[in-house]
PDB file of N, CA, C and O in Angstrom:
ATOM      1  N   UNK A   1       0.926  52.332   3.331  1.00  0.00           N
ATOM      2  CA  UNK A   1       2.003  51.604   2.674  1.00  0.00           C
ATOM      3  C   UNK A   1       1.499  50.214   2.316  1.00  0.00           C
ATOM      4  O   UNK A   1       0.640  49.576   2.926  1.00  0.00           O
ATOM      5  N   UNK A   2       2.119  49.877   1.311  1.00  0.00           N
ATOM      6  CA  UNK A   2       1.872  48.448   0.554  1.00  0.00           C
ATOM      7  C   UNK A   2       2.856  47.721   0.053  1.00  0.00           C
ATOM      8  O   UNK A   2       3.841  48.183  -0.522  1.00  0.00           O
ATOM      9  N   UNK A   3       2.581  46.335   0.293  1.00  0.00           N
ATOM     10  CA  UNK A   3       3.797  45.548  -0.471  1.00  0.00           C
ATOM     11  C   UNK A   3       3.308  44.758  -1.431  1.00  0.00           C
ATOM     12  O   UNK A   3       2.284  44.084  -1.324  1.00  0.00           O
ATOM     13  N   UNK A   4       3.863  44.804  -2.173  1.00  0.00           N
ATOM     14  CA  UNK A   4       3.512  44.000  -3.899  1.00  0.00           C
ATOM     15  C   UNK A   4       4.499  42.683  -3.937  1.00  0.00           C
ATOM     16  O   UNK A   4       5.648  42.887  -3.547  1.00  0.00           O
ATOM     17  N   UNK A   5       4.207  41.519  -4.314  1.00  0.00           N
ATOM     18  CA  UNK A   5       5.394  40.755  -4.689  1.00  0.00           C
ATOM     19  C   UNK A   5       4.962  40.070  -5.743  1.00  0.00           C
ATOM     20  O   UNK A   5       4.085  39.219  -5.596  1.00  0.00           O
ATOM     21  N   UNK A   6       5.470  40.317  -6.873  1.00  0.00           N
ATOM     22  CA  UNK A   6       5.682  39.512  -8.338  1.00  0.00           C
ATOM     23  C   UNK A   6       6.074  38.358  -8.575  1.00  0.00           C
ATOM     24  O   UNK A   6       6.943  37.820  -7.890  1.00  0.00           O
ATOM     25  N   UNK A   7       5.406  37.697  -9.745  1.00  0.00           N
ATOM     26  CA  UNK A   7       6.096  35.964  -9.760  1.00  0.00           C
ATOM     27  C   UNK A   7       6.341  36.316 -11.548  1.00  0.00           C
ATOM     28  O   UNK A   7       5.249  36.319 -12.116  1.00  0.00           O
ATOM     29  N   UNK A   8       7.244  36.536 -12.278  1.00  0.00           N
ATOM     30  CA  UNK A   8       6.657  36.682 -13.744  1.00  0.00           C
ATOM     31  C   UNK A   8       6.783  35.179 -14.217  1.00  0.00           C
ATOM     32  O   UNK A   8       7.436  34.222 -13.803  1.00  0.00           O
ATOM     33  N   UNK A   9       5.888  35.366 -15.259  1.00  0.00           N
ATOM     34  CA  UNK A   9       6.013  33.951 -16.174  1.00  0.00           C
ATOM     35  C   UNK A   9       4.398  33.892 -16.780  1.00  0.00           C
ATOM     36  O   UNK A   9       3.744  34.935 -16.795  1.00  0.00           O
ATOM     37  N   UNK A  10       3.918  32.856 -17.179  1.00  0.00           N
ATOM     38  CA  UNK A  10       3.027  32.768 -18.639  1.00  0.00           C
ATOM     39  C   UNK A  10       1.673  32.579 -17.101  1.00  0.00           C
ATOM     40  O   UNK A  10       0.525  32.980 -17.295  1.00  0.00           O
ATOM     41  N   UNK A  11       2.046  31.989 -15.807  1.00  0.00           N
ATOM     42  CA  UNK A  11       0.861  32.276 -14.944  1.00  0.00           C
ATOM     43  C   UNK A  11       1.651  33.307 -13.730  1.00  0.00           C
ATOM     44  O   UNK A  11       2.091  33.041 -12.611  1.00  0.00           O
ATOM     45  N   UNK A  12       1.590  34.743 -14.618  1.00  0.00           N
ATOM     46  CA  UNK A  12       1.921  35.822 -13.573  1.00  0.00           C
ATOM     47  C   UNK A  12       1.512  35.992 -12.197  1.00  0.00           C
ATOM     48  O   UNK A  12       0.532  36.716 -12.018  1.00  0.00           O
ATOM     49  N   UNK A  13       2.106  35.432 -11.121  1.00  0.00           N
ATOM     50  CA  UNK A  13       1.631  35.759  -9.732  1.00  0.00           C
ATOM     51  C   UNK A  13       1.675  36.621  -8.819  1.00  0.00           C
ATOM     52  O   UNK A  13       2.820  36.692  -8.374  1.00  0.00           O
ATOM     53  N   UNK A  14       0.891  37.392  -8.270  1.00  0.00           N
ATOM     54  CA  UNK A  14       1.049  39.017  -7.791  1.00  0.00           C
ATOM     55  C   UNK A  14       0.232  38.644  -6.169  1.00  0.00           C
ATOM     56  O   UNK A  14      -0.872  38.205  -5.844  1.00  0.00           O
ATOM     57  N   UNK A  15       1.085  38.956  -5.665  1.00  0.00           N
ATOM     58  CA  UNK A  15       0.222  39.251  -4.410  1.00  0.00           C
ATOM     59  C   UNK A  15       0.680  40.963  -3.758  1.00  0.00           C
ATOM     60  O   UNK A  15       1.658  41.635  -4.087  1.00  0.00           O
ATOM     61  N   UNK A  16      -0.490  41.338  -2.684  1.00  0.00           N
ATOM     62  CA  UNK A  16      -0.545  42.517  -2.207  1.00  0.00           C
ATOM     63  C   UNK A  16      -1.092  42.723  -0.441  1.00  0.00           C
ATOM     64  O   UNK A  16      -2.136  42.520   0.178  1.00  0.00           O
ATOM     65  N   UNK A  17      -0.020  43.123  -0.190  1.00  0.00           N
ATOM     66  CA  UNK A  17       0.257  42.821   1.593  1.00  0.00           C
ATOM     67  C   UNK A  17       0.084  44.379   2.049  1.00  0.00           C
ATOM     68  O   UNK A  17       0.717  45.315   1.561  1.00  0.00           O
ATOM     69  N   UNK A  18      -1.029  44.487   3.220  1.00  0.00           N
ATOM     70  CA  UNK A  18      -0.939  45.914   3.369  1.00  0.00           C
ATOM     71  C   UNK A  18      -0.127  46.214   4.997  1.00  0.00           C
ATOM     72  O   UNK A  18       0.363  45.350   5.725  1.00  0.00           O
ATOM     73  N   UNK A  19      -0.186  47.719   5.248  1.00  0.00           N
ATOM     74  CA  UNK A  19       0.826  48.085   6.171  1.00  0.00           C
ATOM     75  C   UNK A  19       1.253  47.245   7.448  1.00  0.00           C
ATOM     76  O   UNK A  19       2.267  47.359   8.137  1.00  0.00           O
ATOM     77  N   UNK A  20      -0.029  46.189   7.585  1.00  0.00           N
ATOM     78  CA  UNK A  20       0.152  44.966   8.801  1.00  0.00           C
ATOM     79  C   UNK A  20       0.249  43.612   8.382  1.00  0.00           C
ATOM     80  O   UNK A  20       0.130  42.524   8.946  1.00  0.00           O
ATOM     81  N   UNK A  21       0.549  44.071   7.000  1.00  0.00           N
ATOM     82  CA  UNK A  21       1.051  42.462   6.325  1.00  0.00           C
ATOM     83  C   UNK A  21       0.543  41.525   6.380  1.00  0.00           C
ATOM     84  O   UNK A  21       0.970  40.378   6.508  1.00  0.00           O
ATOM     85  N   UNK A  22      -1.162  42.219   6.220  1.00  0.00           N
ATOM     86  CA  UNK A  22      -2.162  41.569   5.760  1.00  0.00           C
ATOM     87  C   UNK A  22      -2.255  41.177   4.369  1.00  0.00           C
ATOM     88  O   UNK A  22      -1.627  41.917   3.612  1.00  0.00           O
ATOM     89  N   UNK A  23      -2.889  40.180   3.813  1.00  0.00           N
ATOM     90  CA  UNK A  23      -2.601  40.073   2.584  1.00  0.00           C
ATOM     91  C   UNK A  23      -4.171  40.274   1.740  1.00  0.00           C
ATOM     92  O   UNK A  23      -5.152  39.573   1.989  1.00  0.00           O
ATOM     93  N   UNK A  24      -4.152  41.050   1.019  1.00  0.00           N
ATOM     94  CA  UNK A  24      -5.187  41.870   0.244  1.00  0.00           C
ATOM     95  C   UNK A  24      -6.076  41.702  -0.981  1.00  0.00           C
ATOM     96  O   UNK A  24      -7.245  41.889  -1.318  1.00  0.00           O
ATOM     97  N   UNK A  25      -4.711  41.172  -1.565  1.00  0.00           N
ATOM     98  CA  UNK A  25      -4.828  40.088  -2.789  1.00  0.00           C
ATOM     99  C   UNK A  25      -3.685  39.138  -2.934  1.00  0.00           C
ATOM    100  O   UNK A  25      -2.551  39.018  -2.471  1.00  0.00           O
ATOM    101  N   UNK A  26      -4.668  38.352  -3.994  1.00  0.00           N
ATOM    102  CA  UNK A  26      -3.966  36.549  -4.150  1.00  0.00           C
ATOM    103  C   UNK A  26      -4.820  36.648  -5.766  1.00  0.00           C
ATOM    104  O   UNK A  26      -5.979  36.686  -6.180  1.00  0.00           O
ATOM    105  N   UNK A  27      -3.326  36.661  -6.354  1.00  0.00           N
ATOM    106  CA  UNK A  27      -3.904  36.581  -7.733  1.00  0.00           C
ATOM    107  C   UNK A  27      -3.084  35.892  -8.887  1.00  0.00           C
ATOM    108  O   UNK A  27      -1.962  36.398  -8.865  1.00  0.00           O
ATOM    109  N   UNK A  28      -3.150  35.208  -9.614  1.00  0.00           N
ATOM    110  CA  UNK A  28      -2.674  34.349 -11.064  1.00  0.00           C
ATOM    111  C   UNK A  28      -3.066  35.751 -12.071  1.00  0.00           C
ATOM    112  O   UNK A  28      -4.087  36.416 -11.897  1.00  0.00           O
ATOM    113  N   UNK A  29      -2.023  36.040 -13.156  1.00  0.00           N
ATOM    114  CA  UNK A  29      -2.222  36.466 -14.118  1.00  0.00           C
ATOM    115  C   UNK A  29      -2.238  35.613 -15.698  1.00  0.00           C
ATOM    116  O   UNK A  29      -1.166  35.179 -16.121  1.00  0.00           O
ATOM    117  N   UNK A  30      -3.262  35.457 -16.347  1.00  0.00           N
ATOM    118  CA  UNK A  30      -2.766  34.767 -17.708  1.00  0.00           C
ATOM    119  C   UNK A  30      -3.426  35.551 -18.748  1.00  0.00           C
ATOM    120  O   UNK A  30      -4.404  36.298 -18.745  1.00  0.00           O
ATOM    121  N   UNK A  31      -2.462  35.094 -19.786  1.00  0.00           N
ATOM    122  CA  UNK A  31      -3.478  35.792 -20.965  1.00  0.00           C
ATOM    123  C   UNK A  31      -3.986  34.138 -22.303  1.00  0.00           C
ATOM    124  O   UNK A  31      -3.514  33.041 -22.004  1.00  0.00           O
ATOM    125  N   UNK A  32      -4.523  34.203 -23.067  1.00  0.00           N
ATOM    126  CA  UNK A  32      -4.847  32.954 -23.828  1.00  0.00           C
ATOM    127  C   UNK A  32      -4.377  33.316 -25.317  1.00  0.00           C
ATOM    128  O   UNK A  32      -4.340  32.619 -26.331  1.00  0.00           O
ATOM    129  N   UNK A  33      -3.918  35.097 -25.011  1.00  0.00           N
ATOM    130  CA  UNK A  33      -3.449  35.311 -26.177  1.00  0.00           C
ATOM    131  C   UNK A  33      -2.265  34.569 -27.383  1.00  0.00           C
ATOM    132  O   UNK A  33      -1.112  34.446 -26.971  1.00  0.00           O
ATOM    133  N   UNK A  34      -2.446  34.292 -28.231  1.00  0.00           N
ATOM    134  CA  UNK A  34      -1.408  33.390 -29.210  1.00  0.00           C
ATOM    135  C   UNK A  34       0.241  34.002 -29.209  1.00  0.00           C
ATOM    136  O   UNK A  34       1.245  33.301 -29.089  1.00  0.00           O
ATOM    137  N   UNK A  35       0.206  35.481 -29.375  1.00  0.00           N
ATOM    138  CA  UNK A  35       1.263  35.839 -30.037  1.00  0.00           C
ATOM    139  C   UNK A  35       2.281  36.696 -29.069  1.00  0.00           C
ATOM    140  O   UNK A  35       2.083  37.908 -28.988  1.00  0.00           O
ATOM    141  N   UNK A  36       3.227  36.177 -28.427  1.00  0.00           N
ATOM    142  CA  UNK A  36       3.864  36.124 -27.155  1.00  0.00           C
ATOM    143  C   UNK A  36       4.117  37.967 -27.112  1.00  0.00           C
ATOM    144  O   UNK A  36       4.796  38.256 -26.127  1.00  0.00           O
ATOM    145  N   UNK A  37       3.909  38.620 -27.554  1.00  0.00           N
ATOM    146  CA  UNK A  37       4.457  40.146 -27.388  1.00  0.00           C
ATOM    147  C   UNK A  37       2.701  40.744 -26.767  1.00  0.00           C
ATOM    148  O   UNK A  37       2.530  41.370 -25.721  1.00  0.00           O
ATOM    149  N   UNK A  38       1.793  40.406 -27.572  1.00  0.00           N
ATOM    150  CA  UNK A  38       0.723  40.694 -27.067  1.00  0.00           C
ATOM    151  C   UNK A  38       0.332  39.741 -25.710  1.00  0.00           C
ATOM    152  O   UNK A  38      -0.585  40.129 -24.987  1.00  0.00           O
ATOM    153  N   UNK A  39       0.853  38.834 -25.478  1.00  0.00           N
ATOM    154  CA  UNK A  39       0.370  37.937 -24.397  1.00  0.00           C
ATOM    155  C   UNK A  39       1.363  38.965 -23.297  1.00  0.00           C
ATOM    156  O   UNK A  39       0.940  39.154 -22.156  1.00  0.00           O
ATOM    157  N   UNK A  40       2.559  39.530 -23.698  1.00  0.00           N
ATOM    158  CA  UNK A  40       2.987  40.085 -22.481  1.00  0.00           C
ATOM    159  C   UNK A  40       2.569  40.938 -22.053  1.00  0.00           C
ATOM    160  O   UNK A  40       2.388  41.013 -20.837  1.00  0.00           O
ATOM    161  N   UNK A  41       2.198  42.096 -23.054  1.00  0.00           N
ATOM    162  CA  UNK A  41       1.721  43.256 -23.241  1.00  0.00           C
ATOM    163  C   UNK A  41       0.646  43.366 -22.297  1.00  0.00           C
ATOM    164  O   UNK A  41       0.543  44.219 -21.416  1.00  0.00           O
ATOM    165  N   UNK A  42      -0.554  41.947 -22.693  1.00  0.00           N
ATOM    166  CA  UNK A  42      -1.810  42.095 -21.924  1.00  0.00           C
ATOM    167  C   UNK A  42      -1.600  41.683 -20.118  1.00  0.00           C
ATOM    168  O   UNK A  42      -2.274  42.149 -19.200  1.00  0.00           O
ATOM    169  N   UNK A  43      -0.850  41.023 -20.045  1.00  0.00           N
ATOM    170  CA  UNK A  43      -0.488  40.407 -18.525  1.00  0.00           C
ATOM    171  C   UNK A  43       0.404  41.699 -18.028  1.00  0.00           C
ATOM    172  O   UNK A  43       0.615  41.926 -16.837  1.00  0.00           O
ATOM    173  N   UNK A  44       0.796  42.347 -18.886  1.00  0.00           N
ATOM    174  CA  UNK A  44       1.435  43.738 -17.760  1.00  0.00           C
ATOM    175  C   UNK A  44       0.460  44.905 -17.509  1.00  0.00           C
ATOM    176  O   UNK A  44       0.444  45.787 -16.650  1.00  0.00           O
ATOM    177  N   UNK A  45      -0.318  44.625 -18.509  1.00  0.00           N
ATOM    178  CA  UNK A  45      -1.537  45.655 -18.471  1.00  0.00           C
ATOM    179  C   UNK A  45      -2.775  45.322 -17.314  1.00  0.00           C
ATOM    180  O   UNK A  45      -3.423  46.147 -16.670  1.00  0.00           O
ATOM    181  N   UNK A  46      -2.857  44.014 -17.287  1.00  0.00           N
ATOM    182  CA  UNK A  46      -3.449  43.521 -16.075  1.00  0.00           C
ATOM    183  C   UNK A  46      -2.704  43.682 -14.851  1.00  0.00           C
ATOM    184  O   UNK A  46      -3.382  44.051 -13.893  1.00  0.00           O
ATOM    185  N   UNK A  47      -1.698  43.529 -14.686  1.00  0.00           N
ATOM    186  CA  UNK A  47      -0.825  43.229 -13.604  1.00  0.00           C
ATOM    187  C   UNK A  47      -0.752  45.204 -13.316  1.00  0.00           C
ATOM    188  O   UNK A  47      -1.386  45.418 -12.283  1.00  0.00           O
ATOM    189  N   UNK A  48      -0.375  46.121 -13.718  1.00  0.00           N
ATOM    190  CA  UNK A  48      -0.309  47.163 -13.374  1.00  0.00           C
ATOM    191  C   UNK A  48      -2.090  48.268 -12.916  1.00  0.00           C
ATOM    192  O   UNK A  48      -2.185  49.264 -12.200  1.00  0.00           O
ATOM    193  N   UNK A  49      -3.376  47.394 -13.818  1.00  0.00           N
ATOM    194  CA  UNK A  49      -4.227  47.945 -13.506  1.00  0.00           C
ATOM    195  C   UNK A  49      -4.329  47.781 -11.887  1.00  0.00           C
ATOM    196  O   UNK A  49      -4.436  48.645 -11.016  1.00  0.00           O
ATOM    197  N   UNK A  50      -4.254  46.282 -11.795  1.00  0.00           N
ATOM    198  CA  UNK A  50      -4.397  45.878 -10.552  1.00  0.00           C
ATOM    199  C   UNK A  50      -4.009  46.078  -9.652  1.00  0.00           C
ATOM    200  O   UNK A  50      -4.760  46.088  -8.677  1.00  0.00           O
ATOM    201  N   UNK A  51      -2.910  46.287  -9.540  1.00  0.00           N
ATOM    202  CA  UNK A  51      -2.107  47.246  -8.452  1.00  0.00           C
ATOM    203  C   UNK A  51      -2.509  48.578  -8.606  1.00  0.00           C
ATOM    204  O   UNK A  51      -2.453  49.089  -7.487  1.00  0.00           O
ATOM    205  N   UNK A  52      -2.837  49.286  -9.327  1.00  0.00           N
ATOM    206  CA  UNK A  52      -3.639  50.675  -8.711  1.00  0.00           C
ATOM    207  C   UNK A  52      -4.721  50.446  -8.154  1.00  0.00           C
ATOM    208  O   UNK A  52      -5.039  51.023  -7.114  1.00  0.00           O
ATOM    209  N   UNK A  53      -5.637  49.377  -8.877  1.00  0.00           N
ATOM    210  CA  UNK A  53      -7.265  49.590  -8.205  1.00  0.00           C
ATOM    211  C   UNK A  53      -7.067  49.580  -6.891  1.00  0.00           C
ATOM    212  O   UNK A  53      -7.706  50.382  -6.210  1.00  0.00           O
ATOM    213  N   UNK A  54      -5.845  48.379  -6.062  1.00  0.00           N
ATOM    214  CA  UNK A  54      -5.863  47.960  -4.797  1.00  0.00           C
ATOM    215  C   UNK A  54      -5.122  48.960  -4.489  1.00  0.00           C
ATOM    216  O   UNK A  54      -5.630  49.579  -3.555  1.00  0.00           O
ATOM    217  N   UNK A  55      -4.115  49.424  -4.858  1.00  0.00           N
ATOM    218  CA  UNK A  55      -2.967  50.031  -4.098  1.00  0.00           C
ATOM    219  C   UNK A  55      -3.262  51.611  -3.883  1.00  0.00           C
ATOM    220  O   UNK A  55      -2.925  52.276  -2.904  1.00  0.00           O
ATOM    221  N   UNK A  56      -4.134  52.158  -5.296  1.00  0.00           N
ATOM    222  CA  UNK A  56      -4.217  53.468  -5.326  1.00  0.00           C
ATOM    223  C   UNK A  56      -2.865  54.499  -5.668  1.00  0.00           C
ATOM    224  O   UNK A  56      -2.059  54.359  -6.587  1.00  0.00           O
ATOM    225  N   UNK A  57      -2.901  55.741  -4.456  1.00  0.00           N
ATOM    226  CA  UNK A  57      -1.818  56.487  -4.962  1.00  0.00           C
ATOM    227  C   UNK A  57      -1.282  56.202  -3.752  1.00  0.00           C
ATOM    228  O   UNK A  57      -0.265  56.895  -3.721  1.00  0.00           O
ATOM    229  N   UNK A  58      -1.369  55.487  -2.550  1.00  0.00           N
ATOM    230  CA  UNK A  58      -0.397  55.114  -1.754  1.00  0.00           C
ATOM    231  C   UNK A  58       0.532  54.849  -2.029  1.00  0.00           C
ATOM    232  O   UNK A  58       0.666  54.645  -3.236  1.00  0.00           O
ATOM    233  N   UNK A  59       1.820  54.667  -1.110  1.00  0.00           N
ATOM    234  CA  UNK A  59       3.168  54.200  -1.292  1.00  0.00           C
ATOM    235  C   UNK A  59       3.191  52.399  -1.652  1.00  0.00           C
ATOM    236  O   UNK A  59       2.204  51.663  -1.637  1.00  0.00           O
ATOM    237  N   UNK A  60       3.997  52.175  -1.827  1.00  0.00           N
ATOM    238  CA  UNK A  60       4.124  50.333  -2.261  1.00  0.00           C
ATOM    239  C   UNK A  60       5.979  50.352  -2.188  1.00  0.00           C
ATOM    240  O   UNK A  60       6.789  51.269  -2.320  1.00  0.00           O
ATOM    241  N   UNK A  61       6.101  49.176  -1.971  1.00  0.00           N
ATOM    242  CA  UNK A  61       7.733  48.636  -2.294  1.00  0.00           C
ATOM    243  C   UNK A  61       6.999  47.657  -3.066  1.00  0.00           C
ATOM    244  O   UNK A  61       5.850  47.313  -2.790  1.00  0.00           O
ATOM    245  N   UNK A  62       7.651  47.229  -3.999  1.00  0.00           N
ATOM    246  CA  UNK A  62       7.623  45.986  -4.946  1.00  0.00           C
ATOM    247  C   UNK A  62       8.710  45.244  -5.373  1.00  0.00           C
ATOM    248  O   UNK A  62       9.728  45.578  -5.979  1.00  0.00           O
ATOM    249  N   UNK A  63       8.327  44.203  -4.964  1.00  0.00           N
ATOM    250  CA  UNK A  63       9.734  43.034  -5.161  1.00  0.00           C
ATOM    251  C   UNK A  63       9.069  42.028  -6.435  1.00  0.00           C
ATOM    252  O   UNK A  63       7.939  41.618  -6.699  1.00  0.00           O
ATOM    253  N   UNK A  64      10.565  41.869  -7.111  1.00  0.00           N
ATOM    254  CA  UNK A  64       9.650  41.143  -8.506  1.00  0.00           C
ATOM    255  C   UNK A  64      10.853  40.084  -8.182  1.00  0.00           C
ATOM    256  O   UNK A  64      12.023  40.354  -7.912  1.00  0.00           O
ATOM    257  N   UNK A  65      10.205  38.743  -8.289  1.00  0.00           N
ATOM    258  CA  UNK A  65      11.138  37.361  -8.218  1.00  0.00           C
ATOM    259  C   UNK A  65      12.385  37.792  -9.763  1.00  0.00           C
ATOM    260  O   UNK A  65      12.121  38.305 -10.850  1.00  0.00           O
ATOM    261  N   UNK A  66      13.860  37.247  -9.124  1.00  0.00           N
ATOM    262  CA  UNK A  66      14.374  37.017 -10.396  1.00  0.00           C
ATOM    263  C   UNK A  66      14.346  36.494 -11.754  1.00  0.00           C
ATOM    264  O   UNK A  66      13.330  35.839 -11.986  1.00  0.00           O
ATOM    265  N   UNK A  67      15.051  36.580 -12.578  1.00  0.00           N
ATOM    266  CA  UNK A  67      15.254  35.492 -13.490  1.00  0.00           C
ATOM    267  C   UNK A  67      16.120  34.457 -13.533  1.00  0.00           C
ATOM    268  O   UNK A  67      17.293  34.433 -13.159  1.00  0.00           O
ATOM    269  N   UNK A  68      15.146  33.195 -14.243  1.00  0.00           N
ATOM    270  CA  UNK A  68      15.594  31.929 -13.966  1.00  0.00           C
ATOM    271  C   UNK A  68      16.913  31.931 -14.988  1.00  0.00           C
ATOM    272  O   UNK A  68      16.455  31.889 -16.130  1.00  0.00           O
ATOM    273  N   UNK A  69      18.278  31.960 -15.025  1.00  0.00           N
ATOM    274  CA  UNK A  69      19.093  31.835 -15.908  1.00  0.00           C
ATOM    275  C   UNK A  69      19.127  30.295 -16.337  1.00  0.00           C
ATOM    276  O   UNK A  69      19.419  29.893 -17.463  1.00  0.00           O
ATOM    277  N   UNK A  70      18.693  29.316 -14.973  1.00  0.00           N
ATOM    278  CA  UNK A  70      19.265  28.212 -15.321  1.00  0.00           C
ATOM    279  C   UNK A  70      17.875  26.847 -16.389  1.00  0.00           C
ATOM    280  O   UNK A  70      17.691  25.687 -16.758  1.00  0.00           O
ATOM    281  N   UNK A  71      17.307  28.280 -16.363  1.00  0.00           N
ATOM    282  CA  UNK A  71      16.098  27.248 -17.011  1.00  0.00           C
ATOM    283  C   UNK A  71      16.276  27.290 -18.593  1.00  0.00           C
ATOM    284  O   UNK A  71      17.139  27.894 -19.230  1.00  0.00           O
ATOM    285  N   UNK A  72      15.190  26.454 -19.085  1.00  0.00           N
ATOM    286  CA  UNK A  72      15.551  25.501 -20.096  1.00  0.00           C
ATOM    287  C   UNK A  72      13.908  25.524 -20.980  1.00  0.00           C
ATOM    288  O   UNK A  72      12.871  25.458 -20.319  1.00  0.00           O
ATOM    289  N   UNK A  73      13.886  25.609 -22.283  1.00  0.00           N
ATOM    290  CA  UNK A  73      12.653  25.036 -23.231  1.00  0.00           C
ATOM    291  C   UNK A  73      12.212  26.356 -23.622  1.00  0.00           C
ATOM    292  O   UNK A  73      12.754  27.397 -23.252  1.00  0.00           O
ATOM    293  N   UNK A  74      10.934  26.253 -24.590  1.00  0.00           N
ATOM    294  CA  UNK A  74      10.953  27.109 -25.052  1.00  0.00           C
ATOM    295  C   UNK A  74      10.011  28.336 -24.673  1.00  0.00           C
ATOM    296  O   UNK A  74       9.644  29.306 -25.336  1.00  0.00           O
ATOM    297  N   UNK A  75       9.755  27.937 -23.360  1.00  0.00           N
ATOM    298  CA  UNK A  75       8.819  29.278 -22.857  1.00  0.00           C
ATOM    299  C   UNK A  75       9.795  30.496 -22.055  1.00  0.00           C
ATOM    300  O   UNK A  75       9.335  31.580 -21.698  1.00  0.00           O
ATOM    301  N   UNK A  76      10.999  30.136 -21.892  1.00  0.00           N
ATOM    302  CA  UNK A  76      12.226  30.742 -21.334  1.00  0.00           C
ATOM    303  C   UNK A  76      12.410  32.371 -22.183  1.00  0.00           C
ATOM    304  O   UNK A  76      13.213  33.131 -21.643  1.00  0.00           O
ATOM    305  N   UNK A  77      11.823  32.795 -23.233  1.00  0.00           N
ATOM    306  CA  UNK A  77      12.421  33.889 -23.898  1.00  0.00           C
ATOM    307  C   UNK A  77      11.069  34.673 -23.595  1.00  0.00           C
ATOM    308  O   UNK A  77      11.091  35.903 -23.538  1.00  0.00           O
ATOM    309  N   UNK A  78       9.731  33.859 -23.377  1.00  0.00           N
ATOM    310  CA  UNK A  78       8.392  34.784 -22.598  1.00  0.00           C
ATOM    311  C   UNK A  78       8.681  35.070 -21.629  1.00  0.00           C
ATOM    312  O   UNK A  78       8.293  36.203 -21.341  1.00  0.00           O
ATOM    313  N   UNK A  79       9.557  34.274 -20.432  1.00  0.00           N
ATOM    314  CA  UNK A  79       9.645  34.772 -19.148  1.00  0.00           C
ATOM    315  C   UNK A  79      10.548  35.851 -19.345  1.00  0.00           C
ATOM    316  O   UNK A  79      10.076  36.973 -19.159  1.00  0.00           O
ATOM    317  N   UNK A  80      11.542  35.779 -19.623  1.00  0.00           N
ATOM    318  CA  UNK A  80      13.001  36.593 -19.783  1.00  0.00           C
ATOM    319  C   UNK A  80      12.032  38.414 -20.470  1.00  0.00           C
ATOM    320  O   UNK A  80      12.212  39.474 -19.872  1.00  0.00           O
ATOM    321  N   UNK A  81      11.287  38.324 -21.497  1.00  0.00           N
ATOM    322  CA  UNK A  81      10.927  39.646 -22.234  1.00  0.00           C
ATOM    323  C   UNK A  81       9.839  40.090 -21.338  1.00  0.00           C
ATOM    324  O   UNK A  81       9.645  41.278 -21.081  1.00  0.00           O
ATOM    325  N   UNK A  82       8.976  38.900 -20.762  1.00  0.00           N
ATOM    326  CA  UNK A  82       7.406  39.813 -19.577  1.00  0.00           C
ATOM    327  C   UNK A  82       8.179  40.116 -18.388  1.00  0.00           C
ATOM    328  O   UNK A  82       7.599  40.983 -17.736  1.00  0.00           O
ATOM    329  N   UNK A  83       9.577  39.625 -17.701  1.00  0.00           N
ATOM    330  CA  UNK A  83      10.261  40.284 -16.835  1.00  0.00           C
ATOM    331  C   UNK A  83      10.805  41.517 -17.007  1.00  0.00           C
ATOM    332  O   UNK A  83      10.253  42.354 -16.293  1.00  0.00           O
ATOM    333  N   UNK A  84      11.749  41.978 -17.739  1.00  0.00           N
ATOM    334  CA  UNK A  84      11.732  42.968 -18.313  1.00  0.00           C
ATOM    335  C   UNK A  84      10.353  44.207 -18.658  1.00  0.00           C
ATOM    336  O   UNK A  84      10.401  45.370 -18.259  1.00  0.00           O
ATOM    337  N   UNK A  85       9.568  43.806 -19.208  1.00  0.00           N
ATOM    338  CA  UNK A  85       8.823  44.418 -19.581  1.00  0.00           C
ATOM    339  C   UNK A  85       8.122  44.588 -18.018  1.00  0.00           C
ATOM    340  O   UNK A  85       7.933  45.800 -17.910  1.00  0.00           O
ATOM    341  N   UNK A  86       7.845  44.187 -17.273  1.00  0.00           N
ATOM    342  CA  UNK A  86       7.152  44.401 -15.908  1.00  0.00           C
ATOM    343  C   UNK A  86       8.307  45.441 -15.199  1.00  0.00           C
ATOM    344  O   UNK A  86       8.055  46.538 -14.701  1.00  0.00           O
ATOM    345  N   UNK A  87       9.275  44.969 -15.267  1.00  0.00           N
ATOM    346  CA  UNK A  87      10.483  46.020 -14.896  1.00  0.00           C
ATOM    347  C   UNK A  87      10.875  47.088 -15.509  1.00  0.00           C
ATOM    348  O   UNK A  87      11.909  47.687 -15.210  1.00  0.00           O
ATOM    349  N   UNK A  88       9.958  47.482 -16.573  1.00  0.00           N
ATOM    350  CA  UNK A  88      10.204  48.455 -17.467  1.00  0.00           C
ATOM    351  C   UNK A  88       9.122  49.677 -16.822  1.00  0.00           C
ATOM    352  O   UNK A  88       9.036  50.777 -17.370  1.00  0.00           O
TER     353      UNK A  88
END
C-alpha cells in the first residue's frame, strides 16, 4: 500500500509515502510550456508516469489538496482546469 498526496498548481507537488509512512518521493512538477492546455496536459502526464514508476500496480489512496475558491489573478483558471484534469 501507498499514499500519494497532490498539491495542483503551475509547481505541481506530489509526494509518495509507503505502507510505514515512509516517504519515497519528494517531488515539484513544472512544465516551461507556453500554452496553458499543453502545460497541463504535460504536468499530468508527468505526475501520473510517476506514480506508476514508484507505485507500480500496488494499491495507493490519493489525496489531492482542494481548490482555492478564494484566490485571485490570473493563474487561477490553470489551477482550477490542471485540478480537474488530475481528477479526471
Amino acid at each position: 500500500m501507498h499514499y500519494v498526496g497532490i498539491d495542483p498548481s503551475s509547481n505541481t507537488g506530489l509526494v509518495i509515502l509507503d505502507e510505514n509512512m515512509k516517504v519515497k518521493l519528494e517531488y515539484d512538477i513544472s512544465s516551461k510550456e507556453e500554452d496553458k492546455i499543453k502545460r497541463a496536459k504535460k504536468i499530468c502526464d508527468i505526475l501520473i508516469n510517476t506514480i506508476y514508476h514508484v507505485v507500480g500496480n500496488d494499491k495507493c489512496e490519493i489525496a489531492i489538496e482542494g481548490f482555492s475558491y478564494g484566490s485571485k489573478g490570473k493563474s487561477v483558471d490553470f489551477q482550477y482546469g490542471l485540478g480537474y484534469l488530475i481528477r479526471s
